[in-house]
N, C-alpha and C positions, 0 to 999 in steps of 0.2 A: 458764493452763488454764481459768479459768471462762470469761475474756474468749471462750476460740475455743468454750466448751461456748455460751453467751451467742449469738455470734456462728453459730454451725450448728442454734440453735432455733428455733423459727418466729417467735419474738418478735427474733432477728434482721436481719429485714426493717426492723422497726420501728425499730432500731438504725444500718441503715442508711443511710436515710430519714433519721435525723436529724443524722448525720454531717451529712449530703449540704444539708440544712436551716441547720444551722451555719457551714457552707462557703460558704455562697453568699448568706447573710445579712452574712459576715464583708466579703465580696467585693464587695458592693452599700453598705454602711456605708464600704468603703473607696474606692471611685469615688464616692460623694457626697462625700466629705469633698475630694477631688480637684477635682470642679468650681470650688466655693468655699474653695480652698484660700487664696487671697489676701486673702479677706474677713475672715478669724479670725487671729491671734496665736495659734498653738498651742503649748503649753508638751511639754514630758514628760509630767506629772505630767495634765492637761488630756487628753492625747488614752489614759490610762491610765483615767481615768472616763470618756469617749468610752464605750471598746472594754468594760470591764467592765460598767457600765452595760446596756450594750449587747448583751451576752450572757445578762443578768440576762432583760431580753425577750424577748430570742428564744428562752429557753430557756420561759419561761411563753408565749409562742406556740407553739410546738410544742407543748410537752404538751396544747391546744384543739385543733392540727392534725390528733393522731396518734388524737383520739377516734374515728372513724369505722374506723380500721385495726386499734383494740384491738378495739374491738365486732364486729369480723369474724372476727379472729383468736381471740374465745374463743368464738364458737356453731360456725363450723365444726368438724365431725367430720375426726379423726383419717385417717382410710380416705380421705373426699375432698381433703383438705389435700398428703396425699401422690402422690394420682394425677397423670398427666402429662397430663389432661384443666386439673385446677386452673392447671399452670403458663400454660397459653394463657388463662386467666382473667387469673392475678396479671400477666404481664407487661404488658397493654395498661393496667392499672391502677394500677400500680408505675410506666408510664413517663408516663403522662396526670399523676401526682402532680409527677414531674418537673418534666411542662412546666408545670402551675400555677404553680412555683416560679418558674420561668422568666419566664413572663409575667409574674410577680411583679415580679420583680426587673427587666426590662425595663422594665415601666410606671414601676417607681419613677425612675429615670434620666428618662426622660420628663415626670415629677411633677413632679418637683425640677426639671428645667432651667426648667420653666414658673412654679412656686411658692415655690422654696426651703425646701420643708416635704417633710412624710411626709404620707402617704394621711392626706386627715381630712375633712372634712362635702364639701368639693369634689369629692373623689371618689365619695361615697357617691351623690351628685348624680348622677357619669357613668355610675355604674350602673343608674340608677332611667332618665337620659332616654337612652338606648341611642342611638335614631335623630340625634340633635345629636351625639352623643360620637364614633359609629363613624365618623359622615360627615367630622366633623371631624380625626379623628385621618386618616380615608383620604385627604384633601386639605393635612394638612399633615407630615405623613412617608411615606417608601417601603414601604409596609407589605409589600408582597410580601418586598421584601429582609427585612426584620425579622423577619417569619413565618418564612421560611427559616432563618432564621441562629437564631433558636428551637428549630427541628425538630432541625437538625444538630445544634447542644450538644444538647438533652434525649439524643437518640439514641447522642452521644460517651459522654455521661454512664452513660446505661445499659449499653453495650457497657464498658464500665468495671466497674461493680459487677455484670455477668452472673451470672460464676462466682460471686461469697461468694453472690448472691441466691438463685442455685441451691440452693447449700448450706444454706438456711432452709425450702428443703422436705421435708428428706427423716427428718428427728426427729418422734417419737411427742408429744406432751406431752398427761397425764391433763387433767380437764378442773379439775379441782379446782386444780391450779397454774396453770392459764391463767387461774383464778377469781381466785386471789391477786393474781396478778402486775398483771390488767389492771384490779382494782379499788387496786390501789396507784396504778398510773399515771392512775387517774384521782380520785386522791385532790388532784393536784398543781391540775387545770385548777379543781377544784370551791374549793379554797383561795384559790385567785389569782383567781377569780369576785369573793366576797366581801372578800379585803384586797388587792388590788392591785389601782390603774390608771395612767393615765399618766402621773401626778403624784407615784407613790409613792416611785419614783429620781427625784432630779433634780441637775444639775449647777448651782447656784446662778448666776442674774443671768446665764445667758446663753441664749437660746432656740436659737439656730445648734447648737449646741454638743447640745444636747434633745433637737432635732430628730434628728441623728445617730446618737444615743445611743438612737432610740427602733429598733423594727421595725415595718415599714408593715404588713404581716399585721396585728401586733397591733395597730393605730392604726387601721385601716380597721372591723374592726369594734367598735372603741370607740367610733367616730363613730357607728354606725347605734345603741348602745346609750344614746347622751348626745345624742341629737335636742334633747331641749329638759330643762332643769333646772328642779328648784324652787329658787328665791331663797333662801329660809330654809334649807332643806337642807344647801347647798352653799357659801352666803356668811353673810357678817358680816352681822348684823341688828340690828333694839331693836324695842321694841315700835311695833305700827303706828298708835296714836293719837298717839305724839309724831313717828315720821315724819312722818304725814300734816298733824301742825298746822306742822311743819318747813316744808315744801312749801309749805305755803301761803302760806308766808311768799315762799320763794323763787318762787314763782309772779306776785304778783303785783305787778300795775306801774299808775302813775299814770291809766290811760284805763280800767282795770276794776274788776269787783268780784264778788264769789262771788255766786249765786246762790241759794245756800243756806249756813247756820249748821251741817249736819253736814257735821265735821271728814274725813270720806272723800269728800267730794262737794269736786270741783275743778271742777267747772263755773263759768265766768267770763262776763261780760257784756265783753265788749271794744267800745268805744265811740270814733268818730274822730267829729269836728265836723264839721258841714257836708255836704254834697251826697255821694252814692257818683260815684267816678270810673270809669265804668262802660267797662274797658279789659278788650281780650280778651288773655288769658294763653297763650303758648307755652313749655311747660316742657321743655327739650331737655336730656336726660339720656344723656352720652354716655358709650359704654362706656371702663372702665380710660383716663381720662384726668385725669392725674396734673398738676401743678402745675408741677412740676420740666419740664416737657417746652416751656415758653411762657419764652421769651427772658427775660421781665419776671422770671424766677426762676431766670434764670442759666444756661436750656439755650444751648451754642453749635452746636447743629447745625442749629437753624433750621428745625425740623421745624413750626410752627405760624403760617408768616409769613402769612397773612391775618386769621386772630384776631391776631394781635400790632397789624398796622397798625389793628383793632376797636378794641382796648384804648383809646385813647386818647378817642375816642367812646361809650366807656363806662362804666358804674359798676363798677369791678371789687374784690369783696372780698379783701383777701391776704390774711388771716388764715383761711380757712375751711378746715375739716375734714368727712371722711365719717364716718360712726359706727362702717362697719364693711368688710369685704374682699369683701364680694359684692354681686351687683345688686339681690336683693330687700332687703337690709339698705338700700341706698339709699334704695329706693322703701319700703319702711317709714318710714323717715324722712323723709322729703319730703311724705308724703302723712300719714302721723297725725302728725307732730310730738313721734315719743316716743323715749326714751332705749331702745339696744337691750337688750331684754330675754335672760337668756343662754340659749342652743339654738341652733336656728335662727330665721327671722325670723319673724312674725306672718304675712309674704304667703303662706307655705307651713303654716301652723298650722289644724287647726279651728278651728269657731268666732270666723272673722275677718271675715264679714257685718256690715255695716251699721253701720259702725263711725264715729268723726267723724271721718272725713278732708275733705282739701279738695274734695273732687269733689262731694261730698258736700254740704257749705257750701255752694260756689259752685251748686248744682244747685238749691239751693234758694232761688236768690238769679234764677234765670233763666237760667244758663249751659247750654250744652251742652257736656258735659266726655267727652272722648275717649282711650284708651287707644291708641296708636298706635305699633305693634313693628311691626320688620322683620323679627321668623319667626314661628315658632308659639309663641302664648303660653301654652299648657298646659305649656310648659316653665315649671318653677320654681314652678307654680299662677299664674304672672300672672291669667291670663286670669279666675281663680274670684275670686280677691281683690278685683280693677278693677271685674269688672261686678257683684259685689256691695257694692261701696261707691263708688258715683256716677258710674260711666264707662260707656260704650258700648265697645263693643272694634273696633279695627278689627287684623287680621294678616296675614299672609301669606294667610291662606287669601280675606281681602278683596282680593287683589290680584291681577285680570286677567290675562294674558298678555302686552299690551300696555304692560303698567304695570310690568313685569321686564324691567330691562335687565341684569342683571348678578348671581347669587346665588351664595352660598356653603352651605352646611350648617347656617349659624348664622339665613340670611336673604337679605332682598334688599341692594343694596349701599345706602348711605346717599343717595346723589342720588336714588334711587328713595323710598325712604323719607320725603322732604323733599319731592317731588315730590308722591307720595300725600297728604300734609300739607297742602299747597295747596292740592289739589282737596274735602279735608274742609274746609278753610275757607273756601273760596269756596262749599258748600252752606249750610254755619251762614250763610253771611253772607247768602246767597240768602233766606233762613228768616225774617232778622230778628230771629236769635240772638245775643247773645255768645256765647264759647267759649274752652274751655279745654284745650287737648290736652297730653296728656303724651306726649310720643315719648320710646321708648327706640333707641339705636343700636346695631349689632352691628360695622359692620366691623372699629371696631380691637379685633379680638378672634383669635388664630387661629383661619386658616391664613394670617392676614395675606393674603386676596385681596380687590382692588378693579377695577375699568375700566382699561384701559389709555389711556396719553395722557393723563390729566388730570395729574399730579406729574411729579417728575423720578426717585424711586424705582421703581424695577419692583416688580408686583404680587409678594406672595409671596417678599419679599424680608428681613419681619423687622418687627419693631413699630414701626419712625421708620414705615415708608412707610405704614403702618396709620393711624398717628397724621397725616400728613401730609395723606393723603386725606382722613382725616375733616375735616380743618382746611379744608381745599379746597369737602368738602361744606359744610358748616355754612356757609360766607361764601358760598356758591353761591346756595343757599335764602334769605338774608336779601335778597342782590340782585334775586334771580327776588320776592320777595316784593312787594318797594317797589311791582313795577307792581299791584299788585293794592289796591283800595278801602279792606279794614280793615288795610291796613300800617299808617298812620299814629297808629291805635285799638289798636296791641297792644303790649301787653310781652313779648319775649322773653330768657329766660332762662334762661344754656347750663352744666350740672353737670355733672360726674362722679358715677358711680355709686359710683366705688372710685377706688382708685389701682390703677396696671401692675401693682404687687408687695404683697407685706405683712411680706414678712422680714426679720428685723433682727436687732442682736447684744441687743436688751433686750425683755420680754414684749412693748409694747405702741410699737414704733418712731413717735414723732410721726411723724416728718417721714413713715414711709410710710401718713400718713393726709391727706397735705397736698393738696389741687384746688381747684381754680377755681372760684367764681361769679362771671359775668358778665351784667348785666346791660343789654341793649341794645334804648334806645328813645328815638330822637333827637330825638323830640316831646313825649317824656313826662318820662324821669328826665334829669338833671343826669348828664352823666359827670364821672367823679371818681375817688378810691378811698379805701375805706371798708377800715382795722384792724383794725374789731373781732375781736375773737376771737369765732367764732360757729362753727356747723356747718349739716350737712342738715338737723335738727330745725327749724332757724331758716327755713327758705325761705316756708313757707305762711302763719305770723305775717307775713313782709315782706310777702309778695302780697298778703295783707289789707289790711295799711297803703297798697300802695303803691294801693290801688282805692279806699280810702278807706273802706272796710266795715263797719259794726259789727256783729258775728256773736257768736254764741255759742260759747266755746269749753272744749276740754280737749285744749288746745295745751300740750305744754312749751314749747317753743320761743316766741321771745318776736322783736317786731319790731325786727328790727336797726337800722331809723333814727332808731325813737324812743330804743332805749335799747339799752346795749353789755351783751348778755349774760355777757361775760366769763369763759366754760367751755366747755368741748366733753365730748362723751360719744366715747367711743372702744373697739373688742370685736374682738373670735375670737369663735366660737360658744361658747368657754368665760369668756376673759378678759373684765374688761370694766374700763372706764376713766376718769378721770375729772379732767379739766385745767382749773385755774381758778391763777390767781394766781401763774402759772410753776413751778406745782406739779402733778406727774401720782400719780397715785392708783390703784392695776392691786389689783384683787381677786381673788383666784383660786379655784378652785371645791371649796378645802381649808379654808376660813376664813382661806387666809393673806393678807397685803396688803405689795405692793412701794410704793415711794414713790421719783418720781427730781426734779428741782430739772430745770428744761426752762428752755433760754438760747436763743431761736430754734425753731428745730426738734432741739439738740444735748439729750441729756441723760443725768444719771450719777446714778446711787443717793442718798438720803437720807433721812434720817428723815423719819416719817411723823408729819402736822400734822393734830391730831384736828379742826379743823375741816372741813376736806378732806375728811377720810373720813367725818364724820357726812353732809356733801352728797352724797357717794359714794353712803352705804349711803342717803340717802332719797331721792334718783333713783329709782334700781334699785329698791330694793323697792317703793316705793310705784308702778312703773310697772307691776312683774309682780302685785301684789296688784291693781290696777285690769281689765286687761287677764283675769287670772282670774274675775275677779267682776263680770264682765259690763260693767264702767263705764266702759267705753268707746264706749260705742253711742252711735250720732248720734241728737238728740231729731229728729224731722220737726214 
């Protein structure tokens, strides 16, 4: 009896609303788990914290959801609540809630095929650059079909709950019980505000499993509220003058020396013998290309065979790692040489001007240092970060009609790009310039479209042919280069920004942080291939070395051929990571700290080695307490 008094009240509605929220929450948790169903060892017991879990959030997502519907339901009067004018109000708004849900859950299937995650900083991302997201999503799904099949469920849906919905309009309720009722329910969201976030449940040591367990509603806008962390806040710390005299230690190497005696000043004199080797830098930073995909590391599908026949004419490091799962995390590390700070990256942060990056150095050295992207770089802040720390920009909107053979949503295709590249260098060279360009790539990115005719994959076919093109582009350009003057004066040098993926059954999956750097210049360096264990951080110290430089620095990252750094930094916008000694080090943004024994790229749980974690915590903090307090700025 209360349930149908409950159910014929105006609050009702709200009831069934989250049915309907629950349903379809349950329904979306249950086709993810589907996709990667072969990937996890699911037990009983495993997929009963899965689903309980799992309802724990969705049930504190809803109660954030239904705030706008309580707020409505206690100012409307009585008299208009029940008119049949209101019902032409409620239903287009009752079914529009639908189709968010909808969309909801649609996107997420889409999220996950591409991610293997729940809505998090990625997303918040596709909301902010709309014009890249919608173009892309419209070129690599049938969106009409989708919208449709949208409309139809929402509309099933409704033609469903019609009648009870009905039923919720036609009760009195005082205003004084609505007052109750709807400050009750919003006693729940204002709770779970301040003591729960996404870390509060968790299914131990396994993030697949997290993942699952979480609800993208709630994780989407967790992400827009966790943009960037305080260090101390959220992690393990010690005080900052033994960090910092830590570091310093760890900083320094046999050719430098501090510049100053306070212990927060990491400013270093880095000094090479003899002449500068005054070589122009191409630093080609290509999108999601992962390590695993080059023969030399066991791919047999052979998606990379003119970089493979490269390889052997080149310096290639197997040991290198990215910092992090996105582009500007790259290019944060490539370009300052610092350990990722937790949030998002500095290229998207205020107060990221005039910073000591290499653009910067080298700028000051005589170069002409160039940002060179295949779309619009206002995506992600490229473009603010670049040309306020040493670069000139060149982007899509630099590039003629003549000079487009081929574009996608993300950009122009990579031969274009490499193309445009030429013509920037053959001006600097015109000048009397060295030069430095950093190109970033778009193709292998979806909708997976490239030129037709150049591969044996069809455009739009899936990430090898992505991957294959780009392999195709990049040995195009080094060819097309040779005829030109400062071929035989330049280093180039081909990265990953990220890897294809980042999901894994443990927080911080090595192996999905594993890429390439290649080093090719057959005048200059020695091919070979160099172990170290290094990362991105490490590239702008080699460049140094390898030009022979002596500059001034507040570099982490350290020159790989002088000396084997023997760590990596590794993160999520939250995690962050820390691999030295075949030991991985994951700090989480609870104070808590996982620890796993890494054999290769393999690895499994272990205690945690307080050495380890003191290098951990004096990376990380002393990179976010620098980076705050301004001591990062390049001296001029």
């Amino acid at each position: 009896m209360n349930a149908q008094k409950i159910m014929r009240s105006r609050y009702g509605g709200v009831v069934l609303f989250g049915i309907l929220f629950l349903i379809l929450a349950f329904i979306t948790r249950t086709v993810l788990l589907f996709i990667d169903l072969s990937s996890e060892e699911l037990t009983l017991f495993r997929l009963v914290e899965i689903y309980a879990i799992g309802l724990f959030y969705d049930l504190i997502a809803l109660s954030y959801f239904i705030i706008p519907f309580t707020l409505y339901l206690l100012v409307i009067p009585n008299k208009v609540y029940r008119s049949v004018y209101h019902r032409w109000i409620a239903y287009p708004f009752f079914i529009l809630s639908i189709g968010i849900l909808i969309f909801s859950c649609t996107g997420e299937y889409f999220f996950w095929k591409e991610f293997s995650v729940r809505y998090n900083f990625i997303a918040v991302d596709y909301l902010v650059y709309t014009h890249e997201v919608i173009g892309n999503i419209e070129e690599s799904y049938p969106i009409p079909m989708i919208i449709m099949g949208m409309l139809l469920m929402s509309a099933a849906i409704f033609a469903i709950i019609y009648k009870p919905f009905n039923r919720t309009q036609i009760e009195n309720t005082k205003f004084k019980k609505r007052l109750v009722v709807t400050l009750g329910l919003w006693c729940i969201p204002a709770l779970a505000f301040f003591t729960v976030n996404s870390r509060t449940v968790q299914i131990k040591a396994n993030t697949y499993c997290n993942e699952l367990a979480h609800n993208g509603i709630y994780q989407i806008f967790a992400a827009f509220r966790n943009n960037e962390l305080n260090y101390k806040t959220f992690y393990r710390s010690i005080d900052d003058r033994k960090a910092f005299s830590h570091l310093r230690q760890l900083l320094i190497t046999p050719n430098s020396h501090f510049t100053s005696n306070n212990v927060f000043d990491i400013t270093r004199k880095v000094e090479y013998p003899g002449r500068p080797k005054r070589y122009n830098v191409i630093l080609i930073t290509v999108e999601s290309l992962s390590a695993d995909f080059f023969t030399r590391f066991g791919n047999t599908d052979h998606i990379t065979p003119h970089m493979d026949k490269l390889l052997p004419r080149s310096l290639l490091f197997t040991n290198f790692f990215a910092t992090g799962t996105r582009t500007v995390r790259g290019m944060e590390a490539l370009t300052l040489s610092l350990p990722p700070t937790p949030g998002s990256s500095i290229v998207k942060r205020p107060h990221n001007e005039d910073m000591s990056t290499l653009g910067n150095i080298l700028r000051k050295k005589g170069y002409e240092c160039n940002f060179i992207y295949a779309g619009y770089g206002y995506f992600d802040n490229m473009n603010y970060f670049f040309s306020h720390n040493g670069y000139n920009i060149i982007d899509e909107n630099n590039f003629s009609k003549s000079e487009i053979t081929f574009k996608t949503i993300w950009g122009v295709c990579d031969e274009d790009l490499f193309a445009k590249t030429i013509k920037v260098a053959d001006q600097s060279y015109a000048k009397g310039k060295l030069f430095h360009d950093f190109i970033m790539t778009t193709s292998n990115h979806r909708p997976y479209e490239y030129p037709s005719g150049r591969i044996d994959i069809p455009s739009h076919s899936g990430r090898k042919g992505a991957v294959k093109y780009t392999d195709y582009a990049i040995v195009k350009f080094l060819h097309d280069a040779v005829t030109h003057p400062w071929f035989k004066n330049t280093i180039f040098l081909i990265v990953a920004d990220h890897c294809a993926s980042s999901a894994g059954k443990t927080s911080l999956p090595v192996a999905k942080y594993h890429i390439p750097l290649i080093i090719y210049a057959p005048d200059i360096v020695r091919p070979g291939e160099n172990n170290s264990l290094c990362s991105q951080v490490d590239v702008s110290p080699t460049i140094m070395g390898l030009l022979n430089m002596s500059y001034t620095s507040k570099f982490y990252g350290k020159d790989v051929l002088l000396e084997d750094p023997d760590r990596v930094f590794l993160s999520t916008y939250q995690k962050i990571g820390f691999l030295h000694d075949n030991k991985l080090i994951v700090q989480e943004p609870t104070m808590n700290t996982e620890s796993f024994k890494v054999t290769g790229l393999n690895q499994e749980a272990s205690t945690v080695d307080k050495n380890n974690l003191f290098d951990c915590i004096t990376y990380y903090q002393t990179a976010s307490y620098l980076f705050h307090h301004g001591a990062l700025l390049f001296k001029k």
